[in-house]
N, C-alpha and C positions, 0 to 999 in steps of 0.2 A: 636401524637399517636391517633389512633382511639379512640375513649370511647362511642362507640354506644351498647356495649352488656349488657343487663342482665340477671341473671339467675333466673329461676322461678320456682317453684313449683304447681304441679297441684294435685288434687284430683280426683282420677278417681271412678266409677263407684262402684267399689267393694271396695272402701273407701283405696284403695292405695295408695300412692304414687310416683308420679315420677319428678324428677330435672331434667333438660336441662340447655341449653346456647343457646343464636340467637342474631342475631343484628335488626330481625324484628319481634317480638312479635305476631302481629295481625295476620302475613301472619303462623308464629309458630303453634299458636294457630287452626289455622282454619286448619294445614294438619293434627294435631293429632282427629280434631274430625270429619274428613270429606274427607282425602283423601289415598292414602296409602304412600304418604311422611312422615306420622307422624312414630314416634317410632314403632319398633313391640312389646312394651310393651305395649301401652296404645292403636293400634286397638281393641286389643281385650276385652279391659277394656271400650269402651264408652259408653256415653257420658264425656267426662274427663272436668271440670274447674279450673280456674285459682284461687291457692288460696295466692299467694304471690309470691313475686319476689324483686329483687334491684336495688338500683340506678343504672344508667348509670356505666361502666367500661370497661375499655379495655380488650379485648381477652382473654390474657394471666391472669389478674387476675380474669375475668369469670369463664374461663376453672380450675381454680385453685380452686374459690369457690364452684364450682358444685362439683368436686371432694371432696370437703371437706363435703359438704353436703351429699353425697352420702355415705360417710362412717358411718354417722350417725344412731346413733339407729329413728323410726319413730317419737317418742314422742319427741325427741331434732332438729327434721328439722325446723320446726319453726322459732324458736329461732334465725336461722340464717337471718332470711329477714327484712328487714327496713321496707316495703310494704306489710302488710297484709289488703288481700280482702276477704271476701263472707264467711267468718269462722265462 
């Protein structure tokens, strides 16, 4: 089984939030602040960064944890990342 995804958290411009899933982070990264692959959430929020994300996992339990984060209130996303950066 694949285990190349994480799921990540970024902080956008107007101090939002937004969760995704990728299996290439860097290339992720650079359509949400720079081309119109990224989300139509966070276009219009840029410059967006990266403020935490998780270990390496497969798909199916990526997709699962984003989901799970997403249900979240804003003050509890956090919480859910092993890897926090830039906060």
């Amino acid at each position: 089984m694949n285990n190349d995804y994480v799921v990540y958290l970024l902080e956008c411009s107007d101090k939002s939030y937004y969760c995704g899933t990728t299996n290439n982070l860097t290339k992720r990264l650079y359509d949400h602040n720079h081309t119109k692959k990224g989300a139509k959430y966070t276009k219009s929020r840029r410059p967006i960064k990266l403020i935490a994300k998780t270990g390496n996992m497969n798909k199916s339990n990526a997709l699962k944890k984003e989901k799970h984060v997403k249900s979240l209130q804003k003050n509890k996303k956090l919480s859910c990342f092993s890897i926090i950066l830039n906060y």
